[in-house]
C-alpha positions, 0 to 999 in steps of 0.5 A, a space after each residue: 500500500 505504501 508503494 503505491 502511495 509512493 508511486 502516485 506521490 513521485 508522479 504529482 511531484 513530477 508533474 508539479 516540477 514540469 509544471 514549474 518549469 514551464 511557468 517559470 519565467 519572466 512576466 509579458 501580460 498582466 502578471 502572466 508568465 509566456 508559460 503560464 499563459 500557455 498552461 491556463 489555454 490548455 485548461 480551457 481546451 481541457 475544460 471545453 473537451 471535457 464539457 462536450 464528453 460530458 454533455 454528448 455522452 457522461 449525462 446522456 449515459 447516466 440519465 438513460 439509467 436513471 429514468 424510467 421511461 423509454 419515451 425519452 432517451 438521455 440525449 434529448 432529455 439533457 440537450 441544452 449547451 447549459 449542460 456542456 458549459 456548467 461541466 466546462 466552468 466546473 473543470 477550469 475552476 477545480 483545475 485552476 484551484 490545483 495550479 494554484 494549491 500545488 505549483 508556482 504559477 508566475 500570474 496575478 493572484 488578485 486575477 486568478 482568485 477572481 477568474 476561479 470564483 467567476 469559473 465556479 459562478 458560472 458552473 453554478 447558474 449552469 447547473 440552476 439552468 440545466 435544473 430549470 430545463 430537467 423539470 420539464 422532464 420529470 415525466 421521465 422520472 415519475 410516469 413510467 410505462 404501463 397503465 397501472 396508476 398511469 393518471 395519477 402518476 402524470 397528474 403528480 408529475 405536472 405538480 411538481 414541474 410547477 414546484 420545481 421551477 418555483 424551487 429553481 427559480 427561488 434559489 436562482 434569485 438568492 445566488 444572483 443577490 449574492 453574486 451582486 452583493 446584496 444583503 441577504 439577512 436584511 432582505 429574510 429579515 425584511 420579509 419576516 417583518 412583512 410576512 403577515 401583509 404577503 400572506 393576507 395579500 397572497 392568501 388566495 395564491 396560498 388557497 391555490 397551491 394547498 388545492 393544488 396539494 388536496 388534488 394529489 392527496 385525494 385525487 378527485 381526478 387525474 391528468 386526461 381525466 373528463 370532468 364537469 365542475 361549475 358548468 365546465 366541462 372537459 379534459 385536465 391537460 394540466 394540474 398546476 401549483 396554482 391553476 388546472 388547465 381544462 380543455 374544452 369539447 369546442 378545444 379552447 382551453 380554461 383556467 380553473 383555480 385550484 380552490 375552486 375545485 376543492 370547493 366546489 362538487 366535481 364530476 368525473 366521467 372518467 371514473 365511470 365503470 359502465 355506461 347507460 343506455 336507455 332508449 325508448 320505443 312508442 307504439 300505436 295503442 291498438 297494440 296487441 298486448 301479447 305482442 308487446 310483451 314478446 317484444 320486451 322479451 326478444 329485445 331484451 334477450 337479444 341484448 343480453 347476449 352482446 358481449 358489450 353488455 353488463 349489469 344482465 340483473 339492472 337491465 330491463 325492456 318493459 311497457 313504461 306508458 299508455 297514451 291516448 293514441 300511444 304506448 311505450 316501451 322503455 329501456 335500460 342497458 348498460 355497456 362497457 366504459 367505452 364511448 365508442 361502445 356505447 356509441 355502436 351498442 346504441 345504433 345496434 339496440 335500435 336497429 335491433 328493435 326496429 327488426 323485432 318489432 316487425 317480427 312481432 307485427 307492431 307499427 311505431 307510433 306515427 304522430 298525425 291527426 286523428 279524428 
């Protein structure tokens, strides 16, 4: 152990040495030696190789293990140059850091002290602005393939894009105030003092942002989800920390505050497990009463038959009415949650009882005068 200790020691030092040697010299720019100069370019050309490595294939690499979706592949979801150039601030300031620790560089101090903390700055707003980005993907990460829990996965996954880009953006702002120099303990301590006038002018934003928490914890519904609340009707596209976008049947969209929806009754057509059909037929009133009955039972046979068809027990075809000049036969079906199927399974009921009531010799009531 000790030997290899040995071993990468007396490497260091030689490169230390050879460093030395290079810097070594008199001063032509700024404090920098001709050396000097040469050694700090090749850091920039390791740090500008090093940003591209990582950004074309270190993140990618990394982020294809870590996500649990095949929609997105870690190129695409890591893209953004932001990337390339946080990694390339981040390895000229460590590389600047340990010119400086280890050898003799012939350069300005002041400079270079202020060169790696810009270096190191930068890698920072790099890393805030990669952050930024990689929330818009956090699907990547939350809603995985496959149906089970699908809606609220992506309902969870819109909430927390909301909040991570609050979160980002907050910490964005304190590191500029920092960078500018800007007194951050007056500034927490002002707003303790003025906590209680932000939260009584922000009480509704606050409303929002629980109602925002209330719909993920009680999941009254879910991204993709068809609900009518307060007379709108339509698709969640979205659930966000203050706001729920709903897009309507005429495919414009509406913004629904969130405590409006925790207040307010919300039906969701998408939790249905079946769907009713209940059509009716009228008939002349000289109708055979025989006729009629049998005609109830064929179509009600018939109907259950359809592999569409559930709830056999609740669905019934039964004389409902007798009219002065009519009488009428209603129904209750009920299919699968479909609406295309209930849409097919409709049309087909009413063809159906059309033939059945032929067969049965019954004539649909025809609204004309009598005399």
């Amino acid at each position: 152990m000790q030997d290899g200790e040995e071993t990468v020691s007396s490497d260091v030092g030689f490169l230390t040495e050879m460093l030395n040697e290079i810097m070594a010299g008199d001063e032509i720019l700024l404090g920098f030696s001709g050396g000097t100069i040469a050694i700090v370019i090749g850091l920039i050309a390791i740090s500008v190789i090093g940003g591209i490595i990582s950004r074309r294939f270190l993140f990618p690499k990394i982020m294809d293990l870590i996500s649990k979706s095949d929609r997105i592949d870690g190129r695409t979801l890591l893209a953004p140059k932001s990337v390339g150039w946080m990694m390339g601030f981040l390895i000229f300031s460590e590389l600047m850091s340990w010119l400086d620790v280890n050898c003799e560089p012939v350069w300005d101090s002041s400079i270079t002290e202020n060169v790696i903390e810009w270096s190191f700055t930068l890698f920072l707003l790099g890393m805030l602005l990669a952050a930024y980005r990689l929330v818009d993907y956090l699907d990547a990460f939350i809603v995985v393939e496959g149906e089970e829990n699908a809606a609220s996965r992506r309902s969870l996954a819109s909430v927390a894009e909301s909040i991570g880009h609050l979160v980002v953006a907050l910490i964005a702002a304190f590191v500029v105030a920092g960078l500018f120099g800007l007194n951050l303990n007056g500034l927490i301590a002002g707003l303790g003092i003025t906590g209680l006038a932000l939260a009584l002018a922000a009480r509704d934003s606050v409303a929002n942002i629980f109602g925002a928490i209330s719909i993920i914890i009680d999941q009254p519904f879910n991204v993709g989800d068809w609900i009518l609340v307060d007379d709108i009707e339509g698709e969640v596209v979205q659930i966000g920390l203050r706001t729920t976008l709903i897009r309507s049947s005429a495919d414009t969209l509406i913004t629904v505050p969130n405590s409006n929806l925790v207040n307010s009754p919300v039906e969701n057509f998408s939790q249905r497990r079946f769907r009713r059909i209940q059509p009716s037929f009228e008939f002349e009133a000289d109708s055979d009463p025989d006729a009629l009955k049998n005609f109830c039972d064929k179509l009600l046979a018939k109907v259950k038959e359809d592999v569409r068809a559930v709830k056999e027990d609740d669905s019934w075809v039964k004389v409902n009415a007798f009219g002065p000049s009519l009488v009428t036969v209603s129904c209750n079906f009920y299919s699968v949650q479909s609406s295309a199927s209930q849409r097919e399974m409709t049309e087909d009921i009413l063809l159906l009882a059309r033939g059945i009531a032929a067969d049965c010799g019954l004539t649909f009531h025809e609204p004309r005068l009598r005399r």
